[in-house]
DRENNUVEX-585587 format. One record per residue (C-alpha): residue number from 1; residue in one letter; x, y, z. Coordinates in steps of 0.05 Angstrom, whole numbers. Layout:
BEGIN
[pt NUM, 'A', [X, Y, Z]];
...
***
This chain:
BEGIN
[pt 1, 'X', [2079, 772, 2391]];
[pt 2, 'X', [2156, 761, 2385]];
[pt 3, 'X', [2199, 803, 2336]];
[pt 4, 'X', [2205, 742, 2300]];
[pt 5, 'X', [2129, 738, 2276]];
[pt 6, 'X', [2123, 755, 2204]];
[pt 7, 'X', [2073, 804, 2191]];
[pt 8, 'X', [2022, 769, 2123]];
[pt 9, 'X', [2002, 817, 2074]];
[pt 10, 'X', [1924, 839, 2083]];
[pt 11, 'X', [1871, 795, 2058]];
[pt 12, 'X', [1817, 817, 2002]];
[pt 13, 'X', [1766, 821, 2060]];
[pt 14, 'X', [1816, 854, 2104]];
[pt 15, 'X', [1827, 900, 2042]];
[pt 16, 'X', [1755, 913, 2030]];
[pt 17, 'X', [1741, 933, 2105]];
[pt 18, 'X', [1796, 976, 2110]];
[pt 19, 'X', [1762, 1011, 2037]];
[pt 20, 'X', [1702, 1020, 2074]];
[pt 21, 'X', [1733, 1053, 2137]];
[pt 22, 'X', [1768, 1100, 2092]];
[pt 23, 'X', [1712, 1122, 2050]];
[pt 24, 'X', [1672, 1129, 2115]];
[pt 25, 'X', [1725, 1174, 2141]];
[pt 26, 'X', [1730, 1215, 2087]];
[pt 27, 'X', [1654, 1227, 2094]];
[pt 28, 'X', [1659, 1234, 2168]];
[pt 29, 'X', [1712, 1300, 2159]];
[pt 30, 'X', [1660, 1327, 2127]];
[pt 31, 'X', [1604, 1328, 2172]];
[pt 32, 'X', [1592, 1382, 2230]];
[pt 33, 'X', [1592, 1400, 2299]];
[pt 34, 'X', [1529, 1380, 2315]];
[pt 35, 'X', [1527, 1325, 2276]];
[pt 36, 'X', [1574, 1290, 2305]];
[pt 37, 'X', [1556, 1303, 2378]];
[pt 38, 'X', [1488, 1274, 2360]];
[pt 39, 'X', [1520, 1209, 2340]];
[pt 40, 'X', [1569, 1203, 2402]];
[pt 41, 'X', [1495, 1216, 2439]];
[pt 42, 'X', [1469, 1173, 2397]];
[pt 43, 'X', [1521, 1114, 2418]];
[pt 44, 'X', [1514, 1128, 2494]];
[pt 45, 'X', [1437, 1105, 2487]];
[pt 46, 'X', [1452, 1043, 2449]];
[pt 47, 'X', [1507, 1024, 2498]];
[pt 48, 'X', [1459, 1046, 2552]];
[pt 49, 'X', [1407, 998, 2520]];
[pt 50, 'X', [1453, 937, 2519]];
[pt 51, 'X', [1481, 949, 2589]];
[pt 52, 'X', [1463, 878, 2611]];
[pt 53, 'X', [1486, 849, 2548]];
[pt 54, 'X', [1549, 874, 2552]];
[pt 55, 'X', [1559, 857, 2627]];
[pt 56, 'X', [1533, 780, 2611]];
[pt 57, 'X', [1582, 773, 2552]];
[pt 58, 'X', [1639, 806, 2602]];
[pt 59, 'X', [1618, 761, 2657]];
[pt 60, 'X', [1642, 698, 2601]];
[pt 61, 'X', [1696, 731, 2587]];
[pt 62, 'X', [1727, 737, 2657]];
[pt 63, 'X', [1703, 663, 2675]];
[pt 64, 'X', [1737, 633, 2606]];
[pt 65, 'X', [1803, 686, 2620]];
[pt 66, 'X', [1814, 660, 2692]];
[pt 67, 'X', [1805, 592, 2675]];
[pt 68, 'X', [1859, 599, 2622]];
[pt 69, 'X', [1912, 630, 2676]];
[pt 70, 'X', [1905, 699, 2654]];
[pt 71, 'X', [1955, 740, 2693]];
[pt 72, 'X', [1913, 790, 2750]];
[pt 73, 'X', [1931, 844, 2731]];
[pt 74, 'X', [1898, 835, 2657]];
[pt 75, 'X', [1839, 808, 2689]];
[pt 76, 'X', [1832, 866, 2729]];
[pt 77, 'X', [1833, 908, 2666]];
[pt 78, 'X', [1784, 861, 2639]];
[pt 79, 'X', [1730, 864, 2687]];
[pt 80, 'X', [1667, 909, 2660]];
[pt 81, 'X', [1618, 908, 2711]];
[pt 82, 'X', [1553, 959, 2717]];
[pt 83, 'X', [1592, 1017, 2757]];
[pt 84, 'X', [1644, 1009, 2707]];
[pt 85, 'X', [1604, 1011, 2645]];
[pt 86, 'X', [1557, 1073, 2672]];
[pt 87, 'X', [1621, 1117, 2681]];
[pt 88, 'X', [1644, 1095, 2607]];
[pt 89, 'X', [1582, 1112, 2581]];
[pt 90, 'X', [1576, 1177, 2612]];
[pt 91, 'X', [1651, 1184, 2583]];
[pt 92, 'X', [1622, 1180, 2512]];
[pt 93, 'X', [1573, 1241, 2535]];
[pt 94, 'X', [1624, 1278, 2559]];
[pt 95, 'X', [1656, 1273, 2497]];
[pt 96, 'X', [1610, 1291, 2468]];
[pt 97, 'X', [1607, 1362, 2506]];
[pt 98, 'X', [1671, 1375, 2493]];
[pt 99, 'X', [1697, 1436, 2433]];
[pt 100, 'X', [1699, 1415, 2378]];
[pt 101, 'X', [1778, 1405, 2342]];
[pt 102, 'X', [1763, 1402, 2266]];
[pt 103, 'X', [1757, 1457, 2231]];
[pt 104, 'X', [1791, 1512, 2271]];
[pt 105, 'X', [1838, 1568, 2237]];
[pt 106, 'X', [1904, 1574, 2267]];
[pt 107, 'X', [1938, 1622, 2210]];
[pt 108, 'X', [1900, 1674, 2166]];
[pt 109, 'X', [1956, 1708, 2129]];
[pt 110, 'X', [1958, 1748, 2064]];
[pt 111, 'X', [2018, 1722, 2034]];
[pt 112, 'X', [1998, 1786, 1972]];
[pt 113, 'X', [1938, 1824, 1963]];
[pt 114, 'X', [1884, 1771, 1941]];
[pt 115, 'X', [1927, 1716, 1957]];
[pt 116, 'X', [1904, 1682, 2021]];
[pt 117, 'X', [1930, 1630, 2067]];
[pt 118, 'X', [1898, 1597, 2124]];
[pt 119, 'X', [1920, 1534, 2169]];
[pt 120, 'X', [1861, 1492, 2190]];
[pt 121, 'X', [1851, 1436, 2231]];
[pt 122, 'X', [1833, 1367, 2202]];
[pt 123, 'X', [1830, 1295, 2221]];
[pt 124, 'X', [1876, 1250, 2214]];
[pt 125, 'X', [1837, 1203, 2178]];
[pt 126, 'X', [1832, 1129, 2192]];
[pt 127, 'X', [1866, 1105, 2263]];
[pt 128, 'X', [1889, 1037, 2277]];
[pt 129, 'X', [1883, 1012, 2353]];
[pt 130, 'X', [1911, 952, 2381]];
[pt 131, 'X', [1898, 942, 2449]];
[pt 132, 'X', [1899, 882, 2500]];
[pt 133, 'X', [1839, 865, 2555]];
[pt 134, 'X', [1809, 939, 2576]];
[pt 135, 'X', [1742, 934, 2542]];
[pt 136, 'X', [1724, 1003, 2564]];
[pt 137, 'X', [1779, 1029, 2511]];
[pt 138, 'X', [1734, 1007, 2458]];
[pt 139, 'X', [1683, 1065, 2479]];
[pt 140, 'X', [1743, 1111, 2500]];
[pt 141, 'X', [1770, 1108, 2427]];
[pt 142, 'X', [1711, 1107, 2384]];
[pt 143, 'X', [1675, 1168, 2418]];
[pt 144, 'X', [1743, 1200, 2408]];
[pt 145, 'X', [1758, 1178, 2339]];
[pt 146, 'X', [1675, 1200, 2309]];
[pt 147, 'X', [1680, 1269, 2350]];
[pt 148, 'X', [1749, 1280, 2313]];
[pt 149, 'X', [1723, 1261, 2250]];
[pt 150, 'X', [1764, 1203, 2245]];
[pt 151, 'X', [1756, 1131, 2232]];
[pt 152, 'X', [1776, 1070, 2267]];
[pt 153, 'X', [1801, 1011, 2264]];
[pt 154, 'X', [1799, 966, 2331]];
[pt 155, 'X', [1835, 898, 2347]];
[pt 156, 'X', [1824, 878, 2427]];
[pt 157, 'X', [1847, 819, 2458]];
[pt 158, 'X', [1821, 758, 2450]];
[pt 159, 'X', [1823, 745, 2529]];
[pt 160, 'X', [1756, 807, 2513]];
[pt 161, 'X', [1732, 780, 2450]];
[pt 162, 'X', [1666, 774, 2470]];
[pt 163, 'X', [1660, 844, 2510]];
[pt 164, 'X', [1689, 881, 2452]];
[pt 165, 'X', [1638, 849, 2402]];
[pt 166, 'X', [1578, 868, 2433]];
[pt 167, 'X', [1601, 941, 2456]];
[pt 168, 'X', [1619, 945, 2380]];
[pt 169, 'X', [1554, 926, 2349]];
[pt 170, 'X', [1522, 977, 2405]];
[pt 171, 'X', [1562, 1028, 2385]];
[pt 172, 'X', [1549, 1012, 2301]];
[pt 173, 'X', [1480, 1014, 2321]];
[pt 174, 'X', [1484, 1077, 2354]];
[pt 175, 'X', [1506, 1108, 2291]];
[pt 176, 'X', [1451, 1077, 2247]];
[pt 177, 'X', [1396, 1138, 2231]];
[pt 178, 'X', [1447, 1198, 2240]];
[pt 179, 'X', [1492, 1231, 2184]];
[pt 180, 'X', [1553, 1188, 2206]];
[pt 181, 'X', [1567, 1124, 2173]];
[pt 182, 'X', [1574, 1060, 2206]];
[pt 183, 'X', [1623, 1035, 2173]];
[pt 184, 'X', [1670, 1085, 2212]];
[pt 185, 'X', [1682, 1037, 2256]];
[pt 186, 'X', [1713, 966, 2246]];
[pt 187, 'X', [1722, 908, 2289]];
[pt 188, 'X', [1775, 859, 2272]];
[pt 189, 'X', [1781, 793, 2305]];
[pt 190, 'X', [1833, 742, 2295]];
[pt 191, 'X', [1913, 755, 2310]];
[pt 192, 'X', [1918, 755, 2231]];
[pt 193, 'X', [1882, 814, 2216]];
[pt 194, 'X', [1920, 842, 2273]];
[pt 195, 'X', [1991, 831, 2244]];
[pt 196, 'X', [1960, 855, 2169]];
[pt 197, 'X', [1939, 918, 2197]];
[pt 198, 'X', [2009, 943, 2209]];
[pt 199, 'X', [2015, 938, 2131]];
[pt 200, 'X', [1960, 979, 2115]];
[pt 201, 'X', [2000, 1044, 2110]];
[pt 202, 'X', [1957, 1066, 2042]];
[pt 203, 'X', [1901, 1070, 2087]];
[pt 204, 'X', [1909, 1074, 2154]];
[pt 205, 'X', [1941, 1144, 2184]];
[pt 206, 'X', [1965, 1123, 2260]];
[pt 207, 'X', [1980, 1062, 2293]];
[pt 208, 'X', [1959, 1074, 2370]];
[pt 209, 'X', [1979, 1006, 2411]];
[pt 210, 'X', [1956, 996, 2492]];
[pt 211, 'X', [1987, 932, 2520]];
[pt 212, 'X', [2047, 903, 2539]];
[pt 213, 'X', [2116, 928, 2532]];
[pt 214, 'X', [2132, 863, 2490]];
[pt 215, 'X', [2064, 881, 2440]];
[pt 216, 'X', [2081, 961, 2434]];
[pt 217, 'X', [2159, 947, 2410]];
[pt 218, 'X', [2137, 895, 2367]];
[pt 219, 'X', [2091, 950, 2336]];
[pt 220, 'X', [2143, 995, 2331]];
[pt 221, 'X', [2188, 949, 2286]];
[pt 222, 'X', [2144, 926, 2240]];
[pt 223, 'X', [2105, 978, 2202]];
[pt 224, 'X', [2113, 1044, 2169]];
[pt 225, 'X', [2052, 1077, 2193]];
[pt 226, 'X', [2069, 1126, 2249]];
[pt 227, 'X', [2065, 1091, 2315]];
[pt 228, 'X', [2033, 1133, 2384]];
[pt 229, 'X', [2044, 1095, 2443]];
[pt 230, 'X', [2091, 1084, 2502]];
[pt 231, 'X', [2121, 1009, 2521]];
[pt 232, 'X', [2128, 1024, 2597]];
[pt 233, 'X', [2097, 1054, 2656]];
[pt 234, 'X', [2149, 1052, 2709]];
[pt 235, 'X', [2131, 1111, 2742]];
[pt 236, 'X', [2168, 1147, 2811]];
[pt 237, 'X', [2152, 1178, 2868]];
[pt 238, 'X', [2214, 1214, 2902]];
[pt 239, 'X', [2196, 1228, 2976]];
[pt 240, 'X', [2251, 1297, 2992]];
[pt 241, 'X', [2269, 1298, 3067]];
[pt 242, 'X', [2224, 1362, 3067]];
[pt 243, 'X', [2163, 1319, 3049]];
[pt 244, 'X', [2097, 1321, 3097]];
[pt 245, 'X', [2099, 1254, 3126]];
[pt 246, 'X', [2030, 1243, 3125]];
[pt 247, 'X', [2015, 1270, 3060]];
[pt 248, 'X', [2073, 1240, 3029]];
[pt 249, 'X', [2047, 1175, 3050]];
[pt 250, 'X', [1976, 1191, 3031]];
[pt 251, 'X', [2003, 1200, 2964]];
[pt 252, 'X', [2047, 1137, 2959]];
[pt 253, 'X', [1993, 1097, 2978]];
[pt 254, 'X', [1939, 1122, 2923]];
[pt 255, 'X', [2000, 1128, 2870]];
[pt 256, 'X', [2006, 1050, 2889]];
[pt 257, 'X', [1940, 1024, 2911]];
[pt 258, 'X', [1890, 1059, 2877]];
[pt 259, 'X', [1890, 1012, 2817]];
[pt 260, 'X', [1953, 982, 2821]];
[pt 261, 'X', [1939, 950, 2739]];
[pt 262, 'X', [1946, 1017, 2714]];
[pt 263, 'X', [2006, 1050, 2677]];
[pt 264, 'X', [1998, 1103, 2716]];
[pt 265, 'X', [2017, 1074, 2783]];
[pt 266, 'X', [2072, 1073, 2820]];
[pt 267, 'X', [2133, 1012, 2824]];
[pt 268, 'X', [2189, 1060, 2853]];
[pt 269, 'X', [2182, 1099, 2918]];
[pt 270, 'X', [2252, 1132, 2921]];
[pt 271, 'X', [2257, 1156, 3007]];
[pt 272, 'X', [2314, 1213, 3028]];
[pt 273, 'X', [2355, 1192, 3072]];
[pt 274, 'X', [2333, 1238, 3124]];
[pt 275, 'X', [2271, 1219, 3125]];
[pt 276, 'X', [2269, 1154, 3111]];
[pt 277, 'X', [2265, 1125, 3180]];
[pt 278, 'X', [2200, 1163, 3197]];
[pt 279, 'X', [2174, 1146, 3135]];
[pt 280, 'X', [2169, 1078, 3131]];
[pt 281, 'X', [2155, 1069, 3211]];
[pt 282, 'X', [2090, 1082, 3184]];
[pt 283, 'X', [2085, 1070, 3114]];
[pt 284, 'X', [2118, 1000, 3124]];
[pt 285, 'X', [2054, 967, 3163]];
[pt 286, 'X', [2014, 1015, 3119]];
[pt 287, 'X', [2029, 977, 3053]];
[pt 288, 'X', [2027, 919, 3086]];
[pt 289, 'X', [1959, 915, 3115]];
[pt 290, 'X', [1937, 940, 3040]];
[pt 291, 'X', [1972, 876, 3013]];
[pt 292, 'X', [2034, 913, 2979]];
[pt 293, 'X', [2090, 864, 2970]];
[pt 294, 'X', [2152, 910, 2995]];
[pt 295, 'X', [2227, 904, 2962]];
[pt 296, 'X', [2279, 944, 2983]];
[pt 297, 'X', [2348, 960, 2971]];
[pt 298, 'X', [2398, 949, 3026]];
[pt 299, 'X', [2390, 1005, 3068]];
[pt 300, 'X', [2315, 1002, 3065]];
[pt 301, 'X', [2326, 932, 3094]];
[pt 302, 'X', [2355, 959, 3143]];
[pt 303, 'X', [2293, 1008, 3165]];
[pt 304, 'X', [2247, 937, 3165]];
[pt 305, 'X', [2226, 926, 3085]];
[pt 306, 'X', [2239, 844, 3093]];
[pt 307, 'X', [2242, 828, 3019]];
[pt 308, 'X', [2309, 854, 2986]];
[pt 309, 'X', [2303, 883, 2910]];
[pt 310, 'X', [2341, 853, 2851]];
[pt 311, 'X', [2375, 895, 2801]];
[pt 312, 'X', [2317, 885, 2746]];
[pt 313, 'X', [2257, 904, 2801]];
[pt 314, 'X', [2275, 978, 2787]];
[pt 315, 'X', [2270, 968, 2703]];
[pt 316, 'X', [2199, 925, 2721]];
[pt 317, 'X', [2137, 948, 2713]];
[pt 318, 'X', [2090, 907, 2765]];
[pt 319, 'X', [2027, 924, 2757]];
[pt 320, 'X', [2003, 891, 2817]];
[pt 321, 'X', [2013, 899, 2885]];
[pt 322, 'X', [2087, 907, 2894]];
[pt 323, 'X', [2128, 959, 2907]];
[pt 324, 'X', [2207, 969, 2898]];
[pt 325, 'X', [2243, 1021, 2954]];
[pt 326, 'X', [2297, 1057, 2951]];
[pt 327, 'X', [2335, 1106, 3000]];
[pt 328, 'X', [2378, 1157, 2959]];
[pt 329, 'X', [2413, 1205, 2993]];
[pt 330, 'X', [2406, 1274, 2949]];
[pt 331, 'X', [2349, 1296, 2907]];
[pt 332, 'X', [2407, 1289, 2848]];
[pt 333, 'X', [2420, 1210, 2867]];
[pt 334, 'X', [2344, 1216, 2862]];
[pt 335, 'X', [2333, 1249, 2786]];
[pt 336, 'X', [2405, 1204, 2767]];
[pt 337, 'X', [2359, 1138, 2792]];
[pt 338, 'X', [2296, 1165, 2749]];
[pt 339, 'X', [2334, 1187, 2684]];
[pt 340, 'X', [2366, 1109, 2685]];
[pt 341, 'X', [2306, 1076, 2696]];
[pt 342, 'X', [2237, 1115, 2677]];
[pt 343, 'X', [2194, 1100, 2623]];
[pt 344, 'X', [2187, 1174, 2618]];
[pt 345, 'X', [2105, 1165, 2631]];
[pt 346, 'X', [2096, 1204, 2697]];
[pt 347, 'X', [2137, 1217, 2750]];
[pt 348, 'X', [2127, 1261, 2824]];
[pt 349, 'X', [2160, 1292, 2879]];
[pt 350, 'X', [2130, 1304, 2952]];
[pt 351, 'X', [2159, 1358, 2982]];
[pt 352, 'X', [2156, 1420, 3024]];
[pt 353, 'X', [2207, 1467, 2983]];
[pt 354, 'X', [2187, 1498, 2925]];
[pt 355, 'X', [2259, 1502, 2903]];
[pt 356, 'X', [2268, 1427, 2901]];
[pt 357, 'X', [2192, 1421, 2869]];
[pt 358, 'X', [2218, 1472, 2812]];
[pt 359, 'X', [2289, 1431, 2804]];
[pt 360, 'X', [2252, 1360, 2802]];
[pt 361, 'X', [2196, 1385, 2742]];
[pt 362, 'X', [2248, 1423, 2702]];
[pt 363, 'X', [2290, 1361, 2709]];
[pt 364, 'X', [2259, 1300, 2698]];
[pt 365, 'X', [2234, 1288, 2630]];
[pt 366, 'X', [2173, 1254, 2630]];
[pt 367, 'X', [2106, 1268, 2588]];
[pt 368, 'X', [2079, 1280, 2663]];
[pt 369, 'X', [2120, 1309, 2722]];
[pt 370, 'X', [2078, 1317, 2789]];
[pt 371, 'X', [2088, 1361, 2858]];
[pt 372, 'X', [2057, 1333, 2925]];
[pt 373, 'X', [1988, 1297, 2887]];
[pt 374, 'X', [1987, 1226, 2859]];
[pt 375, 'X', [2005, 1198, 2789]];
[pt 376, 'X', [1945, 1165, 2785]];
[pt 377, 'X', [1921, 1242, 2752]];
[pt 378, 'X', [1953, 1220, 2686]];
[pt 379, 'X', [1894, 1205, 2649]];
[pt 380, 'X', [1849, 1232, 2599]];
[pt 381, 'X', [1782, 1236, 2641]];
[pt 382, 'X', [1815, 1268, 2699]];
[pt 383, 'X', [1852, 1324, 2652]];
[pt 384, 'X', [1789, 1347, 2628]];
[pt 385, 'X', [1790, 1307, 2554]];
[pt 386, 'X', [1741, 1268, 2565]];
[pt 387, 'X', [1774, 1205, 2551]];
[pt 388, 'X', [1830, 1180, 2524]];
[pt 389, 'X', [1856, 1140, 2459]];
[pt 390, 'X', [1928, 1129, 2498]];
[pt 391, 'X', [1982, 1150, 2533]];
[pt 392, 'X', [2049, 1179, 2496]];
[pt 393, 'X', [2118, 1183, 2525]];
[pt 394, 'X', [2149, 1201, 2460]];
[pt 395, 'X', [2177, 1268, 2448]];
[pt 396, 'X', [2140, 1297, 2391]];
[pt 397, 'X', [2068, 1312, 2407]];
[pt 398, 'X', [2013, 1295, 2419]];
[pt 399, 'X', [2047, 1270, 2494]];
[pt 400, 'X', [2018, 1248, 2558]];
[pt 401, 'X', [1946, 1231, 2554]];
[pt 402, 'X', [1924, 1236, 2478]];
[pt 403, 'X', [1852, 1262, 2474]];
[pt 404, 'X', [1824, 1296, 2413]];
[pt 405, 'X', [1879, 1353, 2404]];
[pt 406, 'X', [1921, 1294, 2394]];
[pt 407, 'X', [1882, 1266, 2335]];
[pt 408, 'X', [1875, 1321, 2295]];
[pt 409, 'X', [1934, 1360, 2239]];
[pt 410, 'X', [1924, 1406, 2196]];
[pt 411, 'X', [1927, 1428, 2133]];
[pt 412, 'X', [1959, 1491, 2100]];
[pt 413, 'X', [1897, 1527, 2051]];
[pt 414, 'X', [1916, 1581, 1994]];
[pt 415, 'X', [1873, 1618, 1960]];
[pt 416, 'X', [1893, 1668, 1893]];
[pt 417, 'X', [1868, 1705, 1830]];
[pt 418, 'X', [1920, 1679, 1781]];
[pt 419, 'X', [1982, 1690, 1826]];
[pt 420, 'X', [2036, 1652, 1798]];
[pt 421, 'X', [2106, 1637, 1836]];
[pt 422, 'X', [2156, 1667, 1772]];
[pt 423, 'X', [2123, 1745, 1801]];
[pt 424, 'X', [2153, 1736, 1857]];
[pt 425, 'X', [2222, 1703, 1831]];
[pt 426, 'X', [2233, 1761, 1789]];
[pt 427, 'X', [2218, 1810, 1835]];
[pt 428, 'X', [2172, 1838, 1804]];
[pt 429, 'X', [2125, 1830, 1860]];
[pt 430, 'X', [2133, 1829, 1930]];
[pt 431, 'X', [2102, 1781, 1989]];
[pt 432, 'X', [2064, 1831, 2043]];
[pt 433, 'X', [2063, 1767, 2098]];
[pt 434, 'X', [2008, 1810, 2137]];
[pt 435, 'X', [1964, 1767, 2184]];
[pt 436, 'X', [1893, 1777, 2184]];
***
């Protein structure tokens, strides 16, 4: 998508769909606890069912992706195997396990005698997800979206066309013979349904994009519905000259290697001066017998990185196996080199003193700010949500990984016998503002 796509207006069956998905939401608020736990449970055995299925139809999707020149890092999203699909499946369970966000009271406050107000959570209503290759988001957003009494509106890539279809119908089947609708849930499949969502702001509540920087600001600029979502992950790890060597480079090397395709690794290992040196007498064969691609700036050129960095390396997100170095020589050339070129997704320090931890998280702000452990923890499943719908850099909440706190607002209930505003105005009554 280029800024210069024009976004068509929504089609009668486009129209219809999105009807449906609203309705079903609005029905979906309404049901409980239980029953929607029993439908995420529900889902996990269909998916479970169609395990092979959905491998096969991933299986075509790699071969016809690769043979088009997809780039590797997309294709490593792509890939679905067994392993892969267990753990998304037992995602949906855990989901399922987790307390439930709709319905809880946040205020109960007599405003008067007999006049009531409470705050209570609600859904959202009807989400919009655009996403590119990860497959596995399909079940990461759905079971999210049904347990938050939310609908959903999905548009993958085409480079997963086939995946996404057949997780879909597993997951619409899932839902078939419990109290939530299937119609909660809505594939869409061509690139113009895709550009027609964004104009859907009657009946869609949140646009949540996951894809390329290019896809997300593109997003951004061309529809009114509130957009969640970040564009980058260029994410740092700033090695003080109090680090532990060893577990300095322990850390690099998972922030990096781990699964370099994610947002959440590393393409900037900033190095102190003082300990540069030491650092990367070891951490230079290190990367390279993992296959990391090294560029460094002059004086890490110096200390044996052989590839130098260009100016737009540090503003690049790789996602591959490549890695941009930097020696700075003070923790503040270190936050100055982070606040220029962050995506404000997740950020670390390794380092001994707790004085230059403290400075480093109360400075840099990102939606995720890490001492001595690995920026591969930013993510949903390893906070505790469950899953994930996205990741945020904005702001405003919800930030960081979005789970189901982060697709839920609330609404402001009042309850009365008759009170009317003009009492108050002409003092002949007064407001008690007592919370219960």
């Amino acid at each position: 998508m280029n800024n210069q796509t024009s976004v068509p207006s929504p089609t009668s069956d486009l129209l219809k769909r999105a009807f449906e998905v609203k309705n079903a939401s609005i029905a979906l608020s309404r049901c409980s606890n239980e029953q929607r736990k029993k439908a995420l449970n529900s889902m996990a055995d269909a998916l479970s069912a169609r395990a092979q299925e959905i491998v096969d139809a991933n299986i075509d999707d790699l071969r016809r992706s690769e043979h088009a020149g997809l780039a590797p890092a997309l294709l490593a999203r792509l890939k679905l195997n067994h392993d892969k699909l267990k753990e998304s499946i037992e995602g949906v369970r855990q989901v399922a396990l987790l307390p439930d966000p709709v319905g809880l009271r946040q205020l109960h406050r007599e405003l008067d005698s007999g006049l009531i107000l409470q705050r209570i959570t609600v859904p959202l209503g009807v989400l919009g997800v655009i996403f590119e290759s990860r497959p596995d988001a399909v079940m990461q957003i759905v079971s999210l979206a049904i347990r938050s009494g939310n609908g959903v509106i999905l548009k993958g890539g085409s480079e997963a066309q086939l995946t996404n279809k057949v997780i879909v119908n597993a997951l619409k089947e899932g839902l078939v013979n419990t109290d939530v609708c299937s119609e909660s849930i809505c594939l869409l499949t061509t690139r113009e349904e895709s550009l027609s969502l964004l104009r859907l702001d009657h009946l869609v509540d949140l646009i949540i994009p996951r894809g390329s920087n290019e896809l997300v600001k593109f997003i951004q600029e061309n529809t009114r519905i509130p957009v969640l979502g970040h564009a980058d992950g260029i994410c740092h790890l700033y090695v003080d000259s109090e680090a532990d060597i060893d577990q300095a480079l322990k850390i690099a090397i998972d922030s990096k290697c781990q699964y370099p395709a994610a947002c959440n690794a590393i393409e900037t290992l900033l190095l102190h001066k003082d300990i540069a040196p030491s650092f990367l007498k070891n951490g230079i064969p290190a990367f390279e017998k993992l296959g990391v691609l090294l560029l460094g700036d002059t004086h890490s050129l110096e200390l044996g990185v052989k590839h130098k960095a260009e100016d737009n390396d540090w503003s690049t997100e790789y996602l591959e196996l490549k890695l941009s170095i930097k020696v700075v020589s003070s923790l503040d050339e270190a936050l100055s080199h982070i606040r220029c070129y962050s995506s404000k997704h997740t950020d670390a320090i390794a380092t001994r003193n707790k004085e230059t931890a403290t400075k480093f998280l109360l400075s840099v702000d990102s939606s995720g700010v890490y001492h001595n452990c690995s920026t591969r923890f930013a993510d949903g499943f390893r906070y505790g949500f469950g899953a994930e719908v996205g990741i945020s850099t904005q702001i405003l909440p919800p930030r960081g990984p979005v789970g189901l706190e982060g697709l839920i607002t609330y609404r402001y209930f009042l309850e009365g016998e008759g009170h009317i505003a003009a009492d108050y105005s002409d003092a002949k009554k007064s407001f008690s503002h007592r919370d219960l």
